[in-house]
Structure formats: C-alpha cells, structure tokens
N, C-alpha and C positions, 0 to 999 in steps of 0.2 A: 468417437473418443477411444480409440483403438489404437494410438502410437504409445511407444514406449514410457516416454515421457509424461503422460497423463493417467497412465498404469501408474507409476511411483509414487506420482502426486497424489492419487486418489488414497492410494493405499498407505501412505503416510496420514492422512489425514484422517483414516478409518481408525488407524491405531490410535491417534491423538484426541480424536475430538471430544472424548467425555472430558479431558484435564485440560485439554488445551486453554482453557482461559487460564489455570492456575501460573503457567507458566511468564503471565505477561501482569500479574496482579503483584508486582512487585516497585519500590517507590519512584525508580528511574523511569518506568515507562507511565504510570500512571502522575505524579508530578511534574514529568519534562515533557518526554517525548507523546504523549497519547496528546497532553494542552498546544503541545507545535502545530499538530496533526488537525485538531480541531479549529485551531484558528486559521487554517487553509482551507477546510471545509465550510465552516461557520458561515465565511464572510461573502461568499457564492453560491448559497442556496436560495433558490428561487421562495417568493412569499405563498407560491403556490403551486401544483401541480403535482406531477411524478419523478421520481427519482430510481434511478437503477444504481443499486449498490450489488456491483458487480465484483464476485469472487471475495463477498460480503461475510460467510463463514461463520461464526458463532452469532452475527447479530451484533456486533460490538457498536458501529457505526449507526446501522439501522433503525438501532433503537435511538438516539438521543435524537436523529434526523426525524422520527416519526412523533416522537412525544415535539414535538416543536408542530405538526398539524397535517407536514407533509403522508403524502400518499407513496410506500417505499415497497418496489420488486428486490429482495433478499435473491442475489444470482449466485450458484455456486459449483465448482466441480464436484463436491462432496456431499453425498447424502446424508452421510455423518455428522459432519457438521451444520448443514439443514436442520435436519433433527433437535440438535441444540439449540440451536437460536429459536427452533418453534415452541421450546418450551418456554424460555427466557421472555419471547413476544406474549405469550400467554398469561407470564406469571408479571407481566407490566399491563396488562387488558389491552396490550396496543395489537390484537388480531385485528380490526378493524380498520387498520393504517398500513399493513405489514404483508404481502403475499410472498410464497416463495416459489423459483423454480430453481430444478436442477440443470446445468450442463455445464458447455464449454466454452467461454468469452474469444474464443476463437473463428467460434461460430454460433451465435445469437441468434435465439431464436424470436427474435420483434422485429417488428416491422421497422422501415427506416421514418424517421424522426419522431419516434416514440417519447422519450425521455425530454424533463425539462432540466434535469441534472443527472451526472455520470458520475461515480465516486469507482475507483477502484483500489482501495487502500489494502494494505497487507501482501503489497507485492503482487499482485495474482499477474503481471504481465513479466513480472521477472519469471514466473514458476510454470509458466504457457509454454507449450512447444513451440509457438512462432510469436513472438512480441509485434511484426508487422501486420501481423493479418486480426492480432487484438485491437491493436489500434484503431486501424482501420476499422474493424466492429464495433466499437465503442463510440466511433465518430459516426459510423452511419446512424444507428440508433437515435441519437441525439441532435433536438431541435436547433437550428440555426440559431445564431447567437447567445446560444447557454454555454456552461461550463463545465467542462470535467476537471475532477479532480485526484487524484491518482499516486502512489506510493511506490518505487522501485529500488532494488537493492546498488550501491554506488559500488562503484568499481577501486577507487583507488584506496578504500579502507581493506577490501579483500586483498588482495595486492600488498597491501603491507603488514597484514598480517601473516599471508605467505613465508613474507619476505625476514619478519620474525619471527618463525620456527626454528631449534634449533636442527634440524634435519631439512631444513629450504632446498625444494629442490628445482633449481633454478630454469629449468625446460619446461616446467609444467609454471613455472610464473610468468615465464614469457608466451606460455599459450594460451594463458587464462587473458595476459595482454592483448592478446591478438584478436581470440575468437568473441571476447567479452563472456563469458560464460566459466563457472566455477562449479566443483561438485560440493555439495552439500552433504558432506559423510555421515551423518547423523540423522538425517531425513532421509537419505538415499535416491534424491537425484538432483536433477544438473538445475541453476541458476542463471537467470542474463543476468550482468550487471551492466551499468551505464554510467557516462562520464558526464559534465550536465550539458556538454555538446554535443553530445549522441544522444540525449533525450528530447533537445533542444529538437534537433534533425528530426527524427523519427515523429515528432508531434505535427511538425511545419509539414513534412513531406503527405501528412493524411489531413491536408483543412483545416488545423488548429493554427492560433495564434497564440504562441507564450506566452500569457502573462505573466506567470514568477515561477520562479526557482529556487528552491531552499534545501539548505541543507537539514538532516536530522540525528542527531546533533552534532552544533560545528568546535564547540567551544568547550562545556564540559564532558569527561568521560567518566562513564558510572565504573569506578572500581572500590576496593574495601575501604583507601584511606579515603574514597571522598564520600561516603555513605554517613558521612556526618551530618552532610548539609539538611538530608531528611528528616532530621531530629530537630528541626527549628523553620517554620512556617517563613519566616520573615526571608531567611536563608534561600528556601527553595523560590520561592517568589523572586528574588534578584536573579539568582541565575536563570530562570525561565522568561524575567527582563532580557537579560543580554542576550540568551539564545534569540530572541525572538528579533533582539535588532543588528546581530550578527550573521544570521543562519541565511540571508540574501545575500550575503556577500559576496560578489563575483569569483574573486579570487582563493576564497577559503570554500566556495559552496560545496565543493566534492569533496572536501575532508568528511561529510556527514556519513555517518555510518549508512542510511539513507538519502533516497533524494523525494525530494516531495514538487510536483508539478500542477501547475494550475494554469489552465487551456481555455481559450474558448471557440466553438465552431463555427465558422468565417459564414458569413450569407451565401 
C-alpha cells in the first residue's frame, strides 16, 4: 500500500475518522439516500454465512447486516476508521458477529470464494488506485452465485457541477470526461467516476452478471428550499416512494449523484 493514491486516502481518513459519521448524520442521507442504499443491500443478503463489507469504514453497514445474525469481516484501508467501528461494534455487543481487518480491496487478503456476500459501499472502488484490479478482488473472494453489492461515485453529476462554476475551466472538464476520474479538493485526492455503462462493463468483464442499477438520488436534490420535506414524516416517505421507483431508470439512472450496483458471481 505504497502508491500515491492510497497515501491520500489513508491520510484523509486518519484526519476524519473520529467525526466522520457526523458529517453524513444529516436528514438527506439518513431519510433518502442511506433507505435507497439499504434496500439494495437488504434484499441480497444471504440467510446465512459470511459477508465481507469491504472498505466498510466506521461500521455503518456492518452493523445492521450483523444484528440481522450474519457473520461480518469489517475490511478497511484505514486504521482509523477500524478503530471507530470497533468501538461502535462493542457498544452494540455485536463483537461476536463483527471481525476486522486492515488493508487494500485491491489486494485481499482471503482466499478465493470465501464470502457468501460482498458489500462495498461508500465508494471505496471509486477511491482505490485501480477500480479493475478491485473488482476483480472482490469477485474472486466471493462464492459462485452470491451477490455483491457496491456504491460508486457517478460521473455526469461531477461533470455538471464543473460545468456550473463560475470560473468552469473547460480543459479540465473535458479531462475529467475522458479519463473518468476528478480531484476531490477537499479530501486531497483523485476519484473514479462511472457512467452506468462503464460500471455495467467493468462488472461483466470480471464474472458478474448485472442485476440492477440505480441511481442515488435520481429525482430529488437535498438543498435549503427543499429541507422542508424533513419536517413531515408522511412527506419524506413519498419522496423515498418515488426515489425508489424512479432511481432504475434507464435513462435518468446517471443523473444520481451516485450509482449503486448489484451483481452476482456467474458459476
């Protein structure tokens, strides 16, 4: 774990990890987008076995898939964020469901078809120095005919938010187009993103077969004047209806700020 790239990540996440849940405990991600996220995980968990929640980070994931009975490997590049989730698993009694190791989903350290389910949520293949060679690790891991389920940053909302700066600098949006990849100025390093045909590609070409694609979120977007909706249960509820029966939409799916993918490993 020694390229550039996993030096930033780490160290991003060294700075972050005691707050870093504070930053996502806000009503858009917890009312919308965490219920999108769970109902693509939910509905593909095995009734039994092991689960590798890879590049799994505070535990967020980890824990509701273990209080459900499952047996869950916590994988992470971040020691820091290990750390946290090991308290959080403790202050749930779920140490008994929950192990952790440290590394790089680039290179896995299990044997091949360990896992009875694959979770890589919160990006960790957009934030890898190689997305083919995660991939690829992720499916060897993982027994024949289970499911991964996976989170990646979408390309054409970066892209248009570029493209609304007032200072757009139009070279550097056509290279973000090209190469798929954006800096993240605020984290301090570089990004994949993905179109849902290049996530589509990249799953097909390592033994997965697509089962769905969704966008996250396709429909509404969390700004000040819509922070009403949160003030009314009945409210948040329709919209996380619609999302849910819009955000497969073929043709709108890449508008999602996110893409959310769910695979399974061919025999």
């Amino acid at each position: 774990m020694n390229n550039e790239q996993t030096k930033r990540v780490v160290a991003y996440y060294q700075r972050m990890a005691a707050d870093y849940d504070k930053e996502y405990q806000v009503p858009f991600f917890e009312e919308i987008y965490d219920k999108i996220t769970w109902h693509y995980i939910e509905a593909y968990l095995p009734r039994g076995g092991v689960v590798l929640d890879a590049g799994g980070g505070t535990g967020k994931w980890s824990i509701p898939i273990a209080k459900k009975g499952l047996k869950v490997v916590l994988f992470d590049i971040s020691q820091d964020m290990l750390n946290v989730a090991s308290t959080k698993v403790e202050e749930k009694g779920l140490e008994d469901n929950v192990s952790f190791r440290q590394g790089d989903i680039c290179s896995l350290p299990f044997a091949d078809s360990t896992f009875d389910f694959v979770l890589a949520e919160g990006d960790p293949i957009s934030y890898c120095s190689n997305p083919n060679s995660a991939v690829k690790e992720l499916g060897r891991v993982l027994k024949s005919n289970c499911y991964l389920s996976a989170g990646v940053d979408s390309l054409y909302p970066v892209l248009r938010r570029m493209l609304n700066q007032p200072d757009v600098d139009f070279d550097q949006f056509h290279k973000v187009y090209r190469e798929r990849r954006f800096l993240a100025k605020n984290w301090g390093f570089q990004c994949w993103a993905f179109t849902p045909k290049d996530l589509r590609r990249l799953f097909s070409k390592h033994g997965f077969r697509v089962v769905k694609i969704a966008g996250k979120s396709v429909m509404f977007t969390s700004r000040p004047e819509t922070e009403a909706v949160f003030k009314d249960s009945t409210r948040i509820q329709k919209v996380l209806d619609i999302e849910l029966k819009f955000c497969e939409t073929p043709n709108i799916v890449g508008y999602g700020g996110h893409l959310h993918i769910v695979a399974q490993k061919k025999a």
